[in-house]
MMTF fields as JSON, N, C-alpha, C and O atoms, coordinates in Angstrom:
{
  "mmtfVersion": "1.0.0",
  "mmtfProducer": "UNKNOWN",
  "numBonds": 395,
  "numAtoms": 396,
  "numGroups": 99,
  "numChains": 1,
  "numModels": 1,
  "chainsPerModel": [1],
  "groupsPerChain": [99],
  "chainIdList": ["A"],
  "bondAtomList": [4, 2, 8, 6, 12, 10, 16, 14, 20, 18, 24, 22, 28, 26, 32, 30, 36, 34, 40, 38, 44, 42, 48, 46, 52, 50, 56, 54, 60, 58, 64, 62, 68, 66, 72, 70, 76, 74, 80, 78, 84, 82, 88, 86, 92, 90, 96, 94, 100, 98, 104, 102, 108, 106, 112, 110, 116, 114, 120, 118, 124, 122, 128, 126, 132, 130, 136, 134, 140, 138, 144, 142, 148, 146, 152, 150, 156, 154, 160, 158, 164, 162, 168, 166, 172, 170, 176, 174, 180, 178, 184, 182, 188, 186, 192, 190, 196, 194, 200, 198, 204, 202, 208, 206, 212, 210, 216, 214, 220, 218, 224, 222, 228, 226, 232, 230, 236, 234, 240, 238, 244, 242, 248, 246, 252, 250, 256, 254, 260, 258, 264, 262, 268, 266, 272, 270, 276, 274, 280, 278, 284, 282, 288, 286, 292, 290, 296, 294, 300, 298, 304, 302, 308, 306, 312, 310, 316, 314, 320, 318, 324, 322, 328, 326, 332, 330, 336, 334, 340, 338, 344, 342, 348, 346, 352, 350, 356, 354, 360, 358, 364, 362, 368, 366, 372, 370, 376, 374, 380, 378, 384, 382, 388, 386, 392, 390],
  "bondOrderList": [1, 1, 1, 1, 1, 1, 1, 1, 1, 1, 1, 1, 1, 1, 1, 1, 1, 1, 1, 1, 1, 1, 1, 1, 1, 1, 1, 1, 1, 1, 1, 1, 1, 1, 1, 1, 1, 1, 1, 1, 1, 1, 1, 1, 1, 1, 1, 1, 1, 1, 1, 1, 1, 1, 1, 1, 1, 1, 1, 1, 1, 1, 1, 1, 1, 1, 1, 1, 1, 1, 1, 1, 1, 1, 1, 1, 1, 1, 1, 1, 1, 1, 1, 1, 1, 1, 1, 1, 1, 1, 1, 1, 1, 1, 1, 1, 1, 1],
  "groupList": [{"groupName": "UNK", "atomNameList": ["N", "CA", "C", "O"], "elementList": ["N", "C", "C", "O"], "formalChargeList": [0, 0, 0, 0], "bondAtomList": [1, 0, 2, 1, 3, 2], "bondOrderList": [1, 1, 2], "singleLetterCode": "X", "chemCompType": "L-PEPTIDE LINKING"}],
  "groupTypeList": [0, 0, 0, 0, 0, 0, 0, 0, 0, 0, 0, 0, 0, 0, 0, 0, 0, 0, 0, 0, 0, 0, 0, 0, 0, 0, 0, 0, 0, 0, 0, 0, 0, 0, 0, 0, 0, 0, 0, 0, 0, 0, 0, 0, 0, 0, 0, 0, 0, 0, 0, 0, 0, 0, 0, 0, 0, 0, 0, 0, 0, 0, 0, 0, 0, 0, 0, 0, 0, 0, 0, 0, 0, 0, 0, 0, 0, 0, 0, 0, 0, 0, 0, 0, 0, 0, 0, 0, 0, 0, 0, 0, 0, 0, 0, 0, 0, 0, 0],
  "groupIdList": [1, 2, 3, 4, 5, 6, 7, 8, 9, 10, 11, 12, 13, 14, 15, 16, 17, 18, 19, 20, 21, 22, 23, 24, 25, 26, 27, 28, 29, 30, 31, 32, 33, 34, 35, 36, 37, 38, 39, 40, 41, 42, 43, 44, 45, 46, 47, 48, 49, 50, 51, 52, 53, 54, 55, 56, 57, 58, 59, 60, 61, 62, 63, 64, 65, 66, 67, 68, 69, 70, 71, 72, 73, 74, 75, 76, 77, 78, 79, 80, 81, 82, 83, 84, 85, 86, 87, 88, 89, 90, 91, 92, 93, 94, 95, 96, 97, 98, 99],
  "secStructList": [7, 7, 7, 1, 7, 7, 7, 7, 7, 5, 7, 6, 6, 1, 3, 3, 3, 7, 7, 6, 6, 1, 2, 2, 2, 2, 6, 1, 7, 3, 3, 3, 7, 7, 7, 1, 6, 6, 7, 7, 7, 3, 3, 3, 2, 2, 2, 2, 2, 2, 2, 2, 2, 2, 2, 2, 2, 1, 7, 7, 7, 1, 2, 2, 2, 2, 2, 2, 2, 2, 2, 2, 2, 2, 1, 7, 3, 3, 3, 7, 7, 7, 6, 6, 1, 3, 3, 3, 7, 7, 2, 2, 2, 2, 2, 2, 6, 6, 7],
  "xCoordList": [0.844, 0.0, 0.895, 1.976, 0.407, 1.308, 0.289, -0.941, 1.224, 0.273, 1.011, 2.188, 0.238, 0.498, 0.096, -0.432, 0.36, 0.098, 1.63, 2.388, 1.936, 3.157, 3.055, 1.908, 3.553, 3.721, 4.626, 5.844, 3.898, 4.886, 5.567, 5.216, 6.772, 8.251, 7.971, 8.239, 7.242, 8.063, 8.777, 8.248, 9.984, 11.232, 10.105, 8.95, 10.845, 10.475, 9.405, 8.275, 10.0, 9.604, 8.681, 8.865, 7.967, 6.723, 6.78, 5.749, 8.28, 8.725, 8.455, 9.025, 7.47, 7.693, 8.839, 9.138, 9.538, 9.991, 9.59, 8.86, 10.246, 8.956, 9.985, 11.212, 8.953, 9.718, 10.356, 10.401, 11.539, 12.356, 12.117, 12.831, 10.914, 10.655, 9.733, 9.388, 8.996, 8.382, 9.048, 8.494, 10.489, 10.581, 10.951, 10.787, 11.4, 11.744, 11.03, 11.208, 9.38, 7.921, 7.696, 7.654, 7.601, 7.301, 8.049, 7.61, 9.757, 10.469, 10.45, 11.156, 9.522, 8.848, 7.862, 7.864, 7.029, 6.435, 4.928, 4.56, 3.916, 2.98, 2.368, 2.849, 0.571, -0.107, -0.385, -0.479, -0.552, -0.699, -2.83, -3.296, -3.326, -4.879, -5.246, -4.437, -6.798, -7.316, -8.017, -8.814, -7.69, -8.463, -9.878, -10.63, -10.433, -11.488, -10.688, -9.575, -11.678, -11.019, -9.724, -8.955, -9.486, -8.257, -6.869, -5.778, -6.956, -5.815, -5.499, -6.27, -4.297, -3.468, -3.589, -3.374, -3.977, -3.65, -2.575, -2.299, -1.749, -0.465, -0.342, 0.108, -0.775, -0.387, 0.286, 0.062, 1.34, 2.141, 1.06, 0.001, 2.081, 0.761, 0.393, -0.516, 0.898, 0.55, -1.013, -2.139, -0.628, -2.08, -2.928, -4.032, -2.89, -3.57, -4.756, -5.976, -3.583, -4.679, -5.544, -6.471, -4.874, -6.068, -7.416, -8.523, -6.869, -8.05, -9.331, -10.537, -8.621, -8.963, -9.97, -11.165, -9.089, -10.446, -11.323, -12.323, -11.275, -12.402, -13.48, -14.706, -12.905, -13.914, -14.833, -15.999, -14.43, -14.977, -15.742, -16.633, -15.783, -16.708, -18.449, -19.602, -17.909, -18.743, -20.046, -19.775, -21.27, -22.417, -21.929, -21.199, -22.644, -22.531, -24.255, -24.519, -25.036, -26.248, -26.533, -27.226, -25.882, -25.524, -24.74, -23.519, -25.604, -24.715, -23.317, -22.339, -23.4, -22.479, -21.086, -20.097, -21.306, -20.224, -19.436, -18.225, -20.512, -19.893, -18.765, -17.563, -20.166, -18.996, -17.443, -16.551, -17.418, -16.474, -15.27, -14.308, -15.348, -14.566, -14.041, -12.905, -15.2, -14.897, -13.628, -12.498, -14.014, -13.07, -11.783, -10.778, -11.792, -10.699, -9.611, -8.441, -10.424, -9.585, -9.349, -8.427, -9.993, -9.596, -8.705, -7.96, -8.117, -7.208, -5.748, -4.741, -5.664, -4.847, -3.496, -3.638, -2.535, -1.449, -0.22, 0.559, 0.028, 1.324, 2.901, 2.87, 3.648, 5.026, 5.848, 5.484, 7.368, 8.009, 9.151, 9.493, 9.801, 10.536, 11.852, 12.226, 12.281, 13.633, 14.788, 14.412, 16.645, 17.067, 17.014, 17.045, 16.931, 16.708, 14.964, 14.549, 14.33, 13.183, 11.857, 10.774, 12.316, 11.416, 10.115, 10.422, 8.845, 8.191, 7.937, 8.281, 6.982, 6.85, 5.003, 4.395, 4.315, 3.031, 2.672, 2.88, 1.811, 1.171, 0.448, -0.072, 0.475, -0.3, -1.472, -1.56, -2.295, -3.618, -4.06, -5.071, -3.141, -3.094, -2.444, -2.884, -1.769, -0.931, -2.012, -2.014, -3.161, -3.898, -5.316, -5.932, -5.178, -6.838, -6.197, -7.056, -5.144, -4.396, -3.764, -2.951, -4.105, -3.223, -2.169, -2.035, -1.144, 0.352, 1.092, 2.301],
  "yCoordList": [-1.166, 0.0, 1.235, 1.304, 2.069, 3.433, 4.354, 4.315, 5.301, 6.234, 7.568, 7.646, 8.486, 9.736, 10.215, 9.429, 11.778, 12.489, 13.082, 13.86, 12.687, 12.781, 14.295, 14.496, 14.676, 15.866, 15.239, 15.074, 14.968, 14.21, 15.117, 16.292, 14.636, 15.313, 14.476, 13.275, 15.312, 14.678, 15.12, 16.174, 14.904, 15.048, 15.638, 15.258, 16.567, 16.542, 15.893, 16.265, 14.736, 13.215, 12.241, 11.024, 12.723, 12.725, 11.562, 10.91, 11.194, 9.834, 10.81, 11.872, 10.137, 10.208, 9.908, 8.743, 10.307, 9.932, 9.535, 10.219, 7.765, 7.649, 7.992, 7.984, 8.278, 7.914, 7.344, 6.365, 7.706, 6.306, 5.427, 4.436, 5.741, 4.863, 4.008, 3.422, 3.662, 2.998, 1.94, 0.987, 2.487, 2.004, 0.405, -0.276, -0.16, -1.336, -1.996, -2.916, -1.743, -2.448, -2.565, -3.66, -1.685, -1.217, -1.455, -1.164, -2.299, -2.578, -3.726, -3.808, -4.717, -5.583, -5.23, -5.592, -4.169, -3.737, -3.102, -3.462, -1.861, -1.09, -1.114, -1.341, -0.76, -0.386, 0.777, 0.863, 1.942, 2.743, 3.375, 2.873, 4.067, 4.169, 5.452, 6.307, 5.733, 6.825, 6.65, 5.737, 7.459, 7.637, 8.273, 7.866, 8.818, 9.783, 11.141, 11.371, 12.074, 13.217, 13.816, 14.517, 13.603, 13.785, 13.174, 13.692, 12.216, 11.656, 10.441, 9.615, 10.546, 8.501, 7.817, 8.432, 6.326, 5.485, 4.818, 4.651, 4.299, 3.554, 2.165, 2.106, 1.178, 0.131, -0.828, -0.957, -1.9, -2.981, -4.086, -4.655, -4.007, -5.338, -6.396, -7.051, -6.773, -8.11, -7.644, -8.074, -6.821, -5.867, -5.355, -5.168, -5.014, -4.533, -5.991, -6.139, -6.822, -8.263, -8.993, -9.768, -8.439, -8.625, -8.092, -8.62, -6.595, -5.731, -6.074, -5.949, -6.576, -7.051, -8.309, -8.385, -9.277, -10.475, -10.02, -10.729, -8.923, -8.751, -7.808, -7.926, -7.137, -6.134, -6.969, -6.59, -8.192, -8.874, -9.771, -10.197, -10.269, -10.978, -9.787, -10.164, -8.445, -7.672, -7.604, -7.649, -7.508, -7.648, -6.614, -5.777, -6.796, -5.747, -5.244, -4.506, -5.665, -4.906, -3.116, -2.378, -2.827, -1.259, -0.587, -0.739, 0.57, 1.197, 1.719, 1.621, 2.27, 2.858, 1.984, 2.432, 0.38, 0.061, -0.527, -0.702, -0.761, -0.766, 0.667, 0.842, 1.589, 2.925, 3.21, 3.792, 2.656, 2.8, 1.657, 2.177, 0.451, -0.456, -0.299, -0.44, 0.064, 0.777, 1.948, 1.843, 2.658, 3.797, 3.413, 4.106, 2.158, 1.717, 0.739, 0.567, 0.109, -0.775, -0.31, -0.79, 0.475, 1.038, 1.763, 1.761, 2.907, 3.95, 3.19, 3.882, 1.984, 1.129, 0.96, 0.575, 1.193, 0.83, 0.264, 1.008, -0.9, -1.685, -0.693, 0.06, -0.592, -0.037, -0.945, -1.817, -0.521, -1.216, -0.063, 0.536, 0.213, 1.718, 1.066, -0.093, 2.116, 2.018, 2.199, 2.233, 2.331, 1.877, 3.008, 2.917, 4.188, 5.663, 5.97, 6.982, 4.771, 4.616, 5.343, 5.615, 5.511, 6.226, 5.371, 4.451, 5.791, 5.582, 6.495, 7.654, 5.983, 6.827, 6.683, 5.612, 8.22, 8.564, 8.827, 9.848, 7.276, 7.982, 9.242, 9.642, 9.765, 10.941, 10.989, 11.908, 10.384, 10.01, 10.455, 11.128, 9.975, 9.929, 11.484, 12.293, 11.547, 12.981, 14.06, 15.049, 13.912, 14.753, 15.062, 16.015, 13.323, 13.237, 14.009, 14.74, 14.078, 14.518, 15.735, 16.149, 16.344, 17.691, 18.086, 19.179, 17.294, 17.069, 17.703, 17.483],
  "zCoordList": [0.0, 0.0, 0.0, 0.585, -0.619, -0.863, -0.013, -0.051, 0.864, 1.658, 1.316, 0.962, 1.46, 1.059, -0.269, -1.056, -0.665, -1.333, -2.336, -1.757, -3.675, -3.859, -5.397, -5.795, -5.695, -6.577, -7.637, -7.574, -8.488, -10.266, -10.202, -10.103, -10.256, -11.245, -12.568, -12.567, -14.114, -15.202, -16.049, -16.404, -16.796, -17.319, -18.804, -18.998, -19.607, -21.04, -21.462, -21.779, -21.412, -22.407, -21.282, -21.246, -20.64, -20.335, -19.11, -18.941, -18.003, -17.62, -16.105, -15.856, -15.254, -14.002, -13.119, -13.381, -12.317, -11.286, -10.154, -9.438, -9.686, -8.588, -7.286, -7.181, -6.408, -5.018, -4.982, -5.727, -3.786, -3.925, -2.981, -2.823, -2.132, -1.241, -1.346, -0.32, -2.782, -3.844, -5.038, -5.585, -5.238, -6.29, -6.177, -7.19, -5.086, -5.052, -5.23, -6.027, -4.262, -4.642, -6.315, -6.878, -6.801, -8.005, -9.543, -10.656, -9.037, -9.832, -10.728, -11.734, -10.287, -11.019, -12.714, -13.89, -11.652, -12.914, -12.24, -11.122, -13.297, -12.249, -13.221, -14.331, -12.852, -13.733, -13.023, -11.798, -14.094, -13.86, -14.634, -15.656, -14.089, -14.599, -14.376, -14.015, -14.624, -14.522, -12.936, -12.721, -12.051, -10.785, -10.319, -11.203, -9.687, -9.169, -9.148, -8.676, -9.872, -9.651, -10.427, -9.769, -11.62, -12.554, -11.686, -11.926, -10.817, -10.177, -11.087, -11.575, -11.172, -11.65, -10.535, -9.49, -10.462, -9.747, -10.012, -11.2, -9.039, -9.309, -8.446, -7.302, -9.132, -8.177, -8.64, -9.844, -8.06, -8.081, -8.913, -8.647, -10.155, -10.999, -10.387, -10.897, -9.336, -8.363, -7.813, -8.064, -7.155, -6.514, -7.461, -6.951, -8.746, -9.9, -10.106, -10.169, -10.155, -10.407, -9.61, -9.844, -8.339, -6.907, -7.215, -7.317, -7.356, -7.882, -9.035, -8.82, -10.407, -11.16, -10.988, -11.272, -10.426, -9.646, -8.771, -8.66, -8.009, -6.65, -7.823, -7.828, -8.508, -9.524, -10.209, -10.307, -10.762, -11.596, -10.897, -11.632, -9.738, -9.093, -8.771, -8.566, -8.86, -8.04, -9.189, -10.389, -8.784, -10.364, -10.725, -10.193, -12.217, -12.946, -13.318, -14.267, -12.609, -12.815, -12.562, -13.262, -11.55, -11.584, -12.205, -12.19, -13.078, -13.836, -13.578, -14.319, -12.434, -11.43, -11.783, -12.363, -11.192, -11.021, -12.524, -12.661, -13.566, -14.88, -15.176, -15.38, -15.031, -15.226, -14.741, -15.359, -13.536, -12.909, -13.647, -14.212, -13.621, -14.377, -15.541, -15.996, -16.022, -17.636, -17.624, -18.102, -17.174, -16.432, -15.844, -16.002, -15.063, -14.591, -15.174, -14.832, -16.239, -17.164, -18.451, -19.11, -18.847, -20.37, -20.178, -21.157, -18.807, -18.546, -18.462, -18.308, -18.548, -17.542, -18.533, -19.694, -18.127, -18.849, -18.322, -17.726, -18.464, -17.962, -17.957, -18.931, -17.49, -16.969, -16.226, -15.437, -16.695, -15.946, -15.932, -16.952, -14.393, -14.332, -15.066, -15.242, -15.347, -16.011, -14.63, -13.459, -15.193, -13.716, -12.959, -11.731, -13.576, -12.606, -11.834, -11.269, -12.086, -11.454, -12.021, -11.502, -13.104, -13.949, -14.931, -15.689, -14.783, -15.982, -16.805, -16.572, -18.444, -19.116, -18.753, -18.74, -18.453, -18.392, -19.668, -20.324, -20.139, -21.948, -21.767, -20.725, -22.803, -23.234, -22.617, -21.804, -22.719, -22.849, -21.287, -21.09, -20.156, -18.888, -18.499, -17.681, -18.997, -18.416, -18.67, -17.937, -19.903, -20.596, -19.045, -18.571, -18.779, -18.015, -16.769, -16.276, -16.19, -15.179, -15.304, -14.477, -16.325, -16.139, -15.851, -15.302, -16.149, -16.286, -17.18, -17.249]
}
């Protein structure tokens, strides 16, 4: 679990810098998504897929929670930091986030 509130540093070329008190968790590999509120979510793909199975058990008879999935899996993009701990934030994400 990641706690706190962190302020993107990105370079030019659109590559976050993560914490460095993240990056070891995270060196495997992250998905990164669209959040509530023009925020990115960032979680450890291990935990992404937790997520992924508990979402998919939940009905989908409410619109609500389609919307939300929809929202949460189409935003979603695999990363893996480079060795200065960096990812690259697609466009698409930096745009919904105001980056």
């Amino acid at each position: 679990m990641f706690l706190g509130t962190h302020e993107p540093r990105l370079d030019d070329k659109g590559r976050l810098i993560l914490p460095a008190k993240f990056r070891e968790e995270l060196s495997s590999g992250l998905v990164i998504t669209k959040g509530q509120e023009r925020c990115l979510y960032v979680f450890p793909s291990a935990e992404f897929l937790v997520i992924t199975e508990t979402l998919k058990q939940a009905p989908v008879t409410a619109k609500s929670a389609r919307d939300y999935m929809r929202v949460m899996f189409a935003g979603a993009h695999d990363e893996i930091p480079d060795r200065q701990g960096r990812v690259t934030i697609p466009q698409g994400l930096r745009t919904y986030a105001g980056l």
